[in-house]
DOVEXPA-313439 format. One record per residue: residue number from 1; x, y, z of N, C-alpha, C, O in turn. Coordinates in Angstrom, 3 decimals, padded with zeros to 6 digits. Layout:
N
  vextor     neast    nnorth       nup    caeast   canorth      caup     ceast    cnorth       cup     oeast    onorth       oup
     NUM         X         Y         Z         X         Y         Z         X         Y         Z         X         Y         Z
...
% end
This chain:
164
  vextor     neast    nnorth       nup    caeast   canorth      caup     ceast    cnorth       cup     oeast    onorth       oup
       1   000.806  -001.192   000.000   000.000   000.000   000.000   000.853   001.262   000.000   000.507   002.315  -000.535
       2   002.073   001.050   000.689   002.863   002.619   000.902   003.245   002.492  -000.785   003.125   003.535  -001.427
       3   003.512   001.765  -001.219   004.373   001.965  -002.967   003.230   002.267  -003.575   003.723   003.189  -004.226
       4   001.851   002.266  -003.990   000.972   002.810  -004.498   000.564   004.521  -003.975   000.041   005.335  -004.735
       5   000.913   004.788  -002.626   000.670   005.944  -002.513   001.788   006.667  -003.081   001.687   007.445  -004.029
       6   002.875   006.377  -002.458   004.275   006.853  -003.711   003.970   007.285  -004.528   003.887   008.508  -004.634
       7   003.714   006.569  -005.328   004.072   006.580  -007.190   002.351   007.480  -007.013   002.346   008.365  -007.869
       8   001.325   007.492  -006.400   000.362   008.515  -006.648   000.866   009.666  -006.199   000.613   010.738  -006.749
       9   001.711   009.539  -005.041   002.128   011.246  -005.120   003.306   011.999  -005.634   003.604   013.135  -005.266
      10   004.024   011.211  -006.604   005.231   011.266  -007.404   004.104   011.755  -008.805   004.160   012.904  -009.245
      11   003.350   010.955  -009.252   002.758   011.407  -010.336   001.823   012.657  -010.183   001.822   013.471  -011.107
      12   001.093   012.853  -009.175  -000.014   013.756  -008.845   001.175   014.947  -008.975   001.013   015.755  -009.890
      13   002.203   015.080  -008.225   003.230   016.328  -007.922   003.690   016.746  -009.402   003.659   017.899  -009.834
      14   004.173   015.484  -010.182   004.587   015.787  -011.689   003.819   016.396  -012.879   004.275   016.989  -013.857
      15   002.215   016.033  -012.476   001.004   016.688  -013.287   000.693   018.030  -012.631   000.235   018.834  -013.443
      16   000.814   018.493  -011.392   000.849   019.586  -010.489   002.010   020.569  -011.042   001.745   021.573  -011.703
      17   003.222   020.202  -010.728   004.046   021.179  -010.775   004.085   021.844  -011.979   004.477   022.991  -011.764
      18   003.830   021.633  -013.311   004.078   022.712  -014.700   002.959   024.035  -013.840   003.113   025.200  -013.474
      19   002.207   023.353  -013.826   000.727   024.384  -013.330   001.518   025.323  -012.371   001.790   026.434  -012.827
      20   001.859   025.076  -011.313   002.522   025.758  -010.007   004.261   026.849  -010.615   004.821   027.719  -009.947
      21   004.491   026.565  -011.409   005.413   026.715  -012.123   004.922   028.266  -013.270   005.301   029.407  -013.537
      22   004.186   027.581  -013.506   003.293   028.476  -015.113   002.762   030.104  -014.027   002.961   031.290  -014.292
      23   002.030   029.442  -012.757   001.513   030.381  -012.425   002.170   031.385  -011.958   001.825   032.566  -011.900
      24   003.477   030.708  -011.504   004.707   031.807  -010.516   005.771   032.370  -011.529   006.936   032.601  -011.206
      25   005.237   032.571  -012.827   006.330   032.966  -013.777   005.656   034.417  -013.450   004.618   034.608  -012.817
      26   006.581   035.466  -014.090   006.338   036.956  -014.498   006.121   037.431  -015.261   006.834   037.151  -016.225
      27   005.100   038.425  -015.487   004.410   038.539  -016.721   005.859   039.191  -017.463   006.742   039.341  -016.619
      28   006.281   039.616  -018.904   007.334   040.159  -019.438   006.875   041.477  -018.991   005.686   041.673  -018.738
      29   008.055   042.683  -018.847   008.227   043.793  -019.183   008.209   044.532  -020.415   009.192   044.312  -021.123
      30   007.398   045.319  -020.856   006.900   045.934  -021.874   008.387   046.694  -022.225   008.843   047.311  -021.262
      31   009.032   046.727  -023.203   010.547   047.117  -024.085   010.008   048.699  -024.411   008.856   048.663  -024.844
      32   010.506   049.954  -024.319   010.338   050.751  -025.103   011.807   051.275  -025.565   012.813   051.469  -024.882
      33   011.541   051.471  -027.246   012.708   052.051  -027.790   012.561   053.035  -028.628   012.027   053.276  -029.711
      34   013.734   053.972  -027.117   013.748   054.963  -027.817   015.181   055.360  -028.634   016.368   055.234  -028.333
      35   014.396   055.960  -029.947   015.626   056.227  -030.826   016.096   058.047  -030.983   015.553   058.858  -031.733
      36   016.930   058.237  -030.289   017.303   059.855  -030.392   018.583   060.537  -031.902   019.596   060.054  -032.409
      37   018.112   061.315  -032.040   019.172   062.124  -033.017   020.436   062.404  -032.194   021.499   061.806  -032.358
      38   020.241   063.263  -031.396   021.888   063.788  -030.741   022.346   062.999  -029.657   022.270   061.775  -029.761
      39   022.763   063.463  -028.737   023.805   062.336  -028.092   023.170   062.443  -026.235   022.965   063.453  -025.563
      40   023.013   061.041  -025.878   022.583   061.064  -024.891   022.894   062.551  -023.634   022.008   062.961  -022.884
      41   024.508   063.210  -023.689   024.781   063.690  -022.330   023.790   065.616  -023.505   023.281   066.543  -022.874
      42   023.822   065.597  -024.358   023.046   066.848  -025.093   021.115   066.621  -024.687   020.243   067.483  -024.792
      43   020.990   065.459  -024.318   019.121   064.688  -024.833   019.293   065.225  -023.088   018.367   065.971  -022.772
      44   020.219   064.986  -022.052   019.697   064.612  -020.637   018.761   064.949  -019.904   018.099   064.201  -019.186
      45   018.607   066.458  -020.080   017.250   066.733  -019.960   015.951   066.550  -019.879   015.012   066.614  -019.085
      46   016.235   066.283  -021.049   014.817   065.798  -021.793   014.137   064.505  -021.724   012.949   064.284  -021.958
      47   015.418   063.345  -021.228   015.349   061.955  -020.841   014.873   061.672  -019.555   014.166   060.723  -019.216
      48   015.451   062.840  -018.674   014.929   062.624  -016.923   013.572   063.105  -017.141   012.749   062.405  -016.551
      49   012.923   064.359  -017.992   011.259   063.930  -017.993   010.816   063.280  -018.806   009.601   063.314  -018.615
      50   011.081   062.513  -019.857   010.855   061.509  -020.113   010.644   060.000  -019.101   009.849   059.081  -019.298
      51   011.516   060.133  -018.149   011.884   059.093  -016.887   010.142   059.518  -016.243   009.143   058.816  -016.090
      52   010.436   061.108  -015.970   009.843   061.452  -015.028   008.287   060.943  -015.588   007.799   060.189  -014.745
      53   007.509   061.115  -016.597   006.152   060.899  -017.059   006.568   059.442  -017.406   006.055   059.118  -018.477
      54   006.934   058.964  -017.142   007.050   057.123  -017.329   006.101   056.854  -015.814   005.018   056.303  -015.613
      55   007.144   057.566  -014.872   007.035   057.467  -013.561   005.684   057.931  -012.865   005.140   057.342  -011.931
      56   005.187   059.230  -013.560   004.017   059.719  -013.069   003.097   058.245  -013.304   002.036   058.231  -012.680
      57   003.315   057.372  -013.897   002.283   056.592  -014.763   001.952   054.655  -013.657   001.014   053.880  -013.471
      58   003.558   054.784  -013.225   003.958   053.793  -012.361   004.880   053.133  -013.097   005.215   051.975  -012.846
      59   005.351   053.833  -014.059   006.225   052.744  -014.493   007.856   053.219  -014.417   008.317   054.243  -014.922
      60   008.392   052.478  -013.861   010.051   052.595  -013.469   011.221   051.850  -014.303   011.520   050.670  -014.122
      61   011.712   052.530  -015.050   012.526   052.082  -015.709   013.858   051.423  -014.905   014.735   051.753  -014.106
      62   013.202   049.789  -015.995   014.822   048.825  -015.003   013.625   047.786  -014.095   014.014   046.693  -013.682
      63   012.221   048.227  -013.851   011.685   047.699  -012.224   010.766   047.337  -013.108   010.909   046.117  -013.017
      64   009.610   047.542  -014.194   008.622   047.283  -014.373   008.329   047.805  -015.923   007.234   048.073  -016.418
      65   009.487   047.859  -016.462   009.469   048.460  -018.106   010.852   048.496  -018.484   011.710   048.712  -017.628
      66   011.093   048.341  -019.456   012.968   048.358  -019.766   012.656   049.247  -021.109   011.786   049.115  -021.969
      67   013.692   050.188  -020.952   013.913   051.186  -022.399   015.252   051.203  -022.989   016.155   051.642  -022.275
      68   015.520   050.822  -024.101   016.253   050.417  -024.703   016.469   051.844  -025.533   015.558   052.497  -026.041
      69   017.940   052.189  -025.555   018.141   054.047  -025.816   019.415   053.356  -026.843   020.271   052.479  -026.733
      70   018.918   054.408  -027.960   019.796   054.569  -029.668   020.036   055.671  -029.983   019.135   056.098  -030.704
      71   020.871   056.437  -029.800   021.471   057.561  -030.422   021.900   057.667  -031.165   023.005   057.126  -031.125
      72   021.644   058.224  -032.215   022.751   058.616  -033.698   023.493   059.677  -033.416   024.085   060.030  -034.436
      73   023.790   060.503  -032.296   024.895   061.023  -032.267   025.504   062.430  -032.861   026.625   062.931  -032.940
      74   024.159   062.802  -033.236   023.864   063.869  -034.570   024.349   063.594  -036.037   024.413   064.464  -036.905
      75   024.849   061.609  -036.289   024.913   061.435  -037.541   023.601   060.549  -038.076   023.298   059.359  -038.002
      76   022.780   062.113  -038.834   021.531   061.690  -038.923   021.448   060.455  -040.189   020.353   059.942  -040.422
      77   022.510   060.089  -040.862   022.385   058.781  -041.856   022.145   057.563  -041.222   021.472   056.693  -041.776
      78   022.830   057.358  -039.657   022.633   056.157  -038.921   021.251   056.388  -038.104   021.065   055.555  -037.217
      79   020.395   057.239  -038.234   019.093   056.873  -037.849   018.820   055.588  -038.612   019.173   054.551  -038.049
      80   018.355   055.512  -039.577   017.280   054.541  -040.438   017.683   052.481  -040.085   016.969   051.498  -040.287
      81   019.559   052.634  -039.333   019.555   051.781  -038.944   019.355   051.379  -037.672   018.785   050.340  -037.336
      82   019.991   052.494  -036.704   018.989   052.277  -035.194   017.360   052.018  -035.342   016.706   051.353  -034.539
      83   016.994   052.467  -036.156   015.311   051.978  -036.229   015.252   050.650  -036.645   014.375   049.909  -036.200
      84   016.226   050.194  -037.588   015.734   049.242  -037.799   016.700   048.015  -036.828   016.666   046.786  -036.887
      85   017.253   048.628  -036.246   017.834   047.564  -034.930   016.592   047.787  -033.741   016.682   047.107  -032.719
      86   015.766   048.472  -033.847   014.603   048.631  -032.512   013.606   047.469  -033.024   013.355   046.439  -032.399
      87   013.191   047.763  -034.036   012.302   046.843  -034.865   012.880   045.144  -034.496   012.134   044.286  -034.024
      88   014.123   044.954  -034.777   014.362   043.813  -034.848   014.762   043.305  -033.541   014.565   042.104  -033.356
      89   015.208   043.883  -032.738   015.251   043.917  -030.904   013.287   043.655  -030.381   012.878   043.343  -029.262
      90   012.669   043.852  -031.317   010.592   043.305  -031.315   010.629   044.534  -029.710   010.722   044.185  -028.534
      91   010.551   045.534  -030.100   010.338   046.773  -029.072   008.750   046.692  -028.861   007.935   045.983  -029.451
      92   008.659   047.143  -028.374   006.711   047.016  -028.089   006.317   048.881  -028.350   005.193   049.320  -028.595
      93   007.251   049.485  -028.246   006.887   051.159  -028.632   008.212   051.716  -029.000   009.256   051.430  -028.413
      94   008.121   052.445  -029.903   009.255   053.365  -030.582   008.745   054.886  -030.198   007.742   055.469  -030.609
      95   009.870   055.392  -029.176   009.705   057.109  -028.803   010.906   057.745  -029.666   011.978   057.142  -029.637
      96   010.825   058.660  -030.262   011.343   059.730  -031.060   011.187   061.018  -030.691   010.423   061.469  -029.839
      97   012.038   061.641  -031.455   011.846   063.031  -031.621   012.585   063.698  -032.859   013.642   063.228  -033.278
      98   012.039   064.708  -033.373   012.724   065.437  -034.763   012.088   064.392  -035.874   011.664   063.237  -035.822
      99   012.232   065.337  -036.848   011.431   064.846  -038.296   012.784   063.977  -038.786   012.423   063.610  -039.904
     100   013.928   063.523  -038.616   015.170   062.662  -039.162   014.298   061.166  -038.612   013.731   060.235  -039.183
     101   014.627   061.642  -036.881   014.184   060.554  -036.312   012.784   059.948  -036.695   012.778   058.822  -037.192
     102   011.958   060.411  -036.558   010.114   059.970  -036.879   009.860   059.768  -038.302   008.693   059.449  -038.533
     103   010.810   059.888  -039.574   011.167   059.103  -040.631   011.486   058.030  -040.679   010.851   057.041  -041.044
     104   012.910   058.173  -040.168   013.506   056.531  -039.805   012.657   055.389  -039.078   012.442   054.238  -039.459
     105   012.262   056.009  -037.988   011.034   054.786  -037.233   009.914   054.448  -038.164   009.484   053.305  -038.320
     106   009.474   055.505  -038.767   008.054   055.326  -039.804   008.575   054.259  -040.898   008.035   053.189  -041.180
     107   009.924   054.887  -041.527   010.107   053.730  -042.816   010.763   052.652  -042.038   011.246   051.952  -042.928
     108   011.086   052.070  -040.834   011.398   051.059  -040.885   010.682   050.011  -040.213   011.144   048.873  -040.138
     109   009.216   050.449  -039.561   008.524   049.444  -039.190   006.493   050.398  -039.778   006.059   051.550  -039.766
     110   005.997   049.188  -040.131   004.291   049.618  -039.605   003.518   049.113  -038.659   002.366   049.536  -038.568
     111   004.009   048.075  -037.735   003.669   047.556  -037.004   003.931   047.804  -035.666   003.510   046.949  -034.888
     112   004.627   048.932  -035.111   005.121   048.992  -033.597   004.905   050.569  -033.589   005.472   051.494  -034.172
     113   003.990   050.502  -032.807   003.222   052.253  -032.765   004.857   052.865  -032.307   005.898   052.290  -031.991
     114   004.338   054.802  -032.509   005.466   055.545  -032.724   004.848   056.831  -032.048   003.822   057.412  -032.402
     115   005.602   057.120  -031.108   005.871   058.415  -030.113   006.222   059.217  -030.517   007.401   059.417  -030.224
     116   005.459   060.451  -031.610   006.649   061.910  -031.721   006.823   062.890  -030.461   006.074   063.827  -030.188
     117   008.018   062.466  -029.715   008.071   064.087  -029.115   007.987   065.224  -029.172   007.411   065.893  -028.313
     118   008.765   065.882  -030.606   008.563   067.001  -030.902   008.851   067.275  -032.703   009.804   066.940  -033.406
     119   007.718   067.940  -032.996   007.953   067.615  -034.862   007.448   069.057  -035.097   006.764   069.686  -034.289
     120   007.877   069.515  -036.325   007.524   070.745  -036.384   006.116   070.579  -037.348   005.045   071.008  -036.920
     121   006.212   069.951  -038.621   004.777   069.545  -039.650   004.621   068.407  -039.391   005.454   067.906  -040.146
     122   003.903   067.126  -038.578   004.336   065.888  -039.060   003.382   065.687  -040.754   003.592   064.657  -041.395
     123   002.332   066.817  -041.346   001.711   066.290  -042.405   002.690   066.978  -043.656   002.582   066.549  -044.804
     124   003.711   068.153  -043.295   003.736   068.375  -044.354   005.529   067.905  -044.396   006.299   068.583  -045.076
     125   005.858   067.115  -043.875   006.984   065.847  -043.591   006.567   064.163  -044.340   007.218   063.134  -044.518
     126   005.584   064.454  -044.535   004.808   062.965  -045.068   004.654   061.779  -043.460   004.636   060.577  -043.723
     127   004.556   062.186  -041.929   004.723   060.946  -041.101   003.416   061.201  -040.936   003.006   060.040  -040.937
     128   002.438   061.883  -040.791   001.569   061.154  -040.598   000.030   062.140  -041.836   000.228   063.321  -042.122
     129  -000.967   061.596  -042.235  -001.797   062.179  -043.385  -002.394   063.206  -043.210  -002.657   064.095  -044.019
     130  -002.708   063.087  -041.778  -003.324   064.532  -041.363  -003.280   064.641  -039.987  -002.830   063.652  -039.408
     131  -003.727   065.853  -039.109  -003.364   066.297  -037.502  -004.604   065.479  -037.104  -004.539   065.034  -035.958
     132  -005.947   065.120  -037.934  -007.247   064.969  -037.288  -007.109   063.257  -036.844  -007.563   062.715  -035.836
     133  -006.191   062.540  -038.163  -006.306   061.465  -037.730  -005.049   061.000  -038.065  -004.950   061.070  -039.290
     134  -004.073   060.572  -037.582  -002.530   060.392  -037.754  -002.223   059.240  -038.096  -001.049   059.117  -038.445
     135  -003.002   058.120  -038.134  -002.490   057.177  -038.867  -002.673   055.850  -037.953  -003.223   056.048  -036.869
     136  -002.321   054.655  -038.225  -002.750   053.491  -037.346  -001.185   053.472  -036.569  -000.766   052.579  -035.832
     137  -000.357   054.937  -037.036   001.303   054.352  -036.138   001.654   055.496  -035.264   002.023   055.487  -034.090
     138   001.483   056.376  -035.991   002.067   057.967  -035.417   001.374   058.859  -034.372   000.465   059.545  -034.840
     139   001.579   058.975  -033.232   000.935   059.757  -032.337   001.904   060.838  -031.915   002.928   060.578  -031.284
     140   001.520   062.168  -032.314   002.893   063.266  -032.511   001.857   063.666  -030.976   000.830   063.289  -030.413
     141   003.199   064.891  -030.805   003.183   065.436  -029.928   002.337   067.121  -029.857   003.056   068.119  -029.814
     142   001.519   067.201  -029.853   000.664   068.204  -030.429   000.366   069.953  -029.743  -000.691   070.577  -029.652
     143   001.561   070.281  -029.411   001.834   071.619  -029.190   001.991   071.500  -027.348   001.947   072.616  -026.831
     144   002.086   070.848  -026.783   002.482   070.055  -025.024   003.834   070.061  -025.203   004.402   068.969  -025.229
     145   004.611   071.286  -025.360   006.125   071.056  -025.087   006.520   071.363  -023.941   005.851   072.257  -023.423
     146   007.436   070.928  -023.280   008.208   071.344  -022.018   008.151   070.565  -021.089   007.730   069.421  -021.265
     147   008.436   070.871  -020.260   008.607   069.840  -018.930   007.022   069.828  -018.501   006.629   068.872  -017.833
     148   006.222   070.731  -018.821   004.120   070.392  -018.484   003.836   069.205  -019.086   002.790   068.712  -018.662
     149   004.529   068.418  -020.125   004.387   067.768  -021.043   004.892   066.510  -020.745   006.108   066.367  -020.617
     150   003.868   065.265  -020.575   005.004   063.962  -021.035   003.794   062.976  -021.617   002.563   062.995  -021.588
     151   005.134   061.844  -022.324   003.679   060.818  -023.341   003.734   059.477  -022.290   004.676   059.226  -021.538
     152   002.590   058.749  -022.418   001.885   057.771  -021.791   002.390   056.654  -022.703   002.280   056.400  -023.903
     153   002.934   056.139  -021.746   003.165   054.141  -022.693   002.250   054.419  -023.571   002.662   054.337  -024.728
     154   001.278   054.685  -023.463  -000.029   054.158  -024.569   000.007   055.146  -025.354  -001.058   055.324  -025.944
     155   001.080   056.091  -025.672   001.077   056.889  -026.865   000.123   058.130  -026.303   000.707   059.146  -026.682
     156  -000.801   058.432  -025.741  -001.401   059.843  -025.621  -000.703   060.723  -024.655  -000.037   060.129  -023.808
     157  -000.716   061.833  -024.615   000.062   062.864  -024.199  -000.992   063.624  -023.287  -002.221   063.557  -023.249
     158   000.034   064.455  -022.482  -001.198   064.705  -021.451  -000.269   065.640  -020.866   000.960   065.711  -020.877
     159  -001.421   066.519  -020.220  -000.549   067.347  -019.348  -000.515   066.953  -018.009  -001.532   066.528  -017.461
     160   000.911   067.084  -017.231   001.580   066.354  -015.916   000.193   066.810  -015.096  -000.335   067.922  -015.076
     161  -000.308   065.306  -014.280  -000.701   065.334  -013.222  -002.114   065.093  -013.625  -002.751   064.725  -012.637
     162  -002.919   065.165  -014.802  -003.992   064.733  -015.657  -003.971   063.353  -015.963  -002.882   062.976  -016.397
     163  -004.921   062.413  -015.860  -005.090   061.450  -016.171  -005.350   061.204  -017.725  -005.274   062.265  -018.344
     164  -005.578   060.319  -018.369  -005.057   060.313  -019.634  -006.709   059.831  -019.975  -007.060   059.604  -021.133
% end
């Protein structure tokens, strides 16, 4: 009788554990990549509120979101391949800024929505068809500049301390 309970609780534990296993995994961290024109210690600014409206949101970069940062360095020819190293790194959001940058992200993916920070035309640039409806990729940044200003994982923009 003890060798039948055995082997029932050797097997019961072996059909158990994937389950117990599956449930205690972690969901993934959502990737955002961002691709900049000039050079991280010139962007710094602009990156700590960037940090900072991540943060208003709950999300902490490193703890509960990972952002993956591409600079071209102000050599705007190596944009089009940092974009297409974000794309192929399967980023879950592409943040930009400048009409070099929000080209390069546009021509190198249609499938991974796109953050303009700051664009001067995005319609008369060709990124997105019009201001009323921007496209199934492009969510520009629509006159919210400055530190009042930050964008939401989910692409809408908002002013600090407003819910989205």
């Amino acid at each position: 009788m003890r060798r039948r309970d055995f082997i029932k609780g050797i097997a019961g534990s072996a059909t158990v554990w994937p389950l117990v296993a599956r449930a205690q995994q972690r969901p993934t961290k959502s990737v955002i990549g961002f691709l900049g024109a000039a050079s991280p210690t010139t962007f710094a600014p602009r990156l700590e509120g960037f940090r900072l409206g991540l943060r208003d949101f709950g999300y902490i970069e490193g703890t509960n979101i990972n952002v993956v940062y591409r600079f071209a360095e102000g050599h705007y020819e190596r944009l089009p391949e940092l974009a297409a190293d974000s794309v192929r790194s399967k980023v879950d959001l592409i943040v930009t800024h400048g009409t070099p940058g929000s080209l390069a992200a546009k021509r190198a993916t249609t499938t991974i929505p796109i953050v303009i920070a700051s664009i001067g035309d995005p319609v008369a640039t060709g990124i997105v068809a019009s201001i009323a409806r921007s496209g199934t990729q492009g969510k520009e940044n629509r006159g919210a500049q400055g530190s009042d200003a930050a964008a939401h994982p989910c692409g809408r923009y908002y002013k600090r301390r407003q819910s989205c």
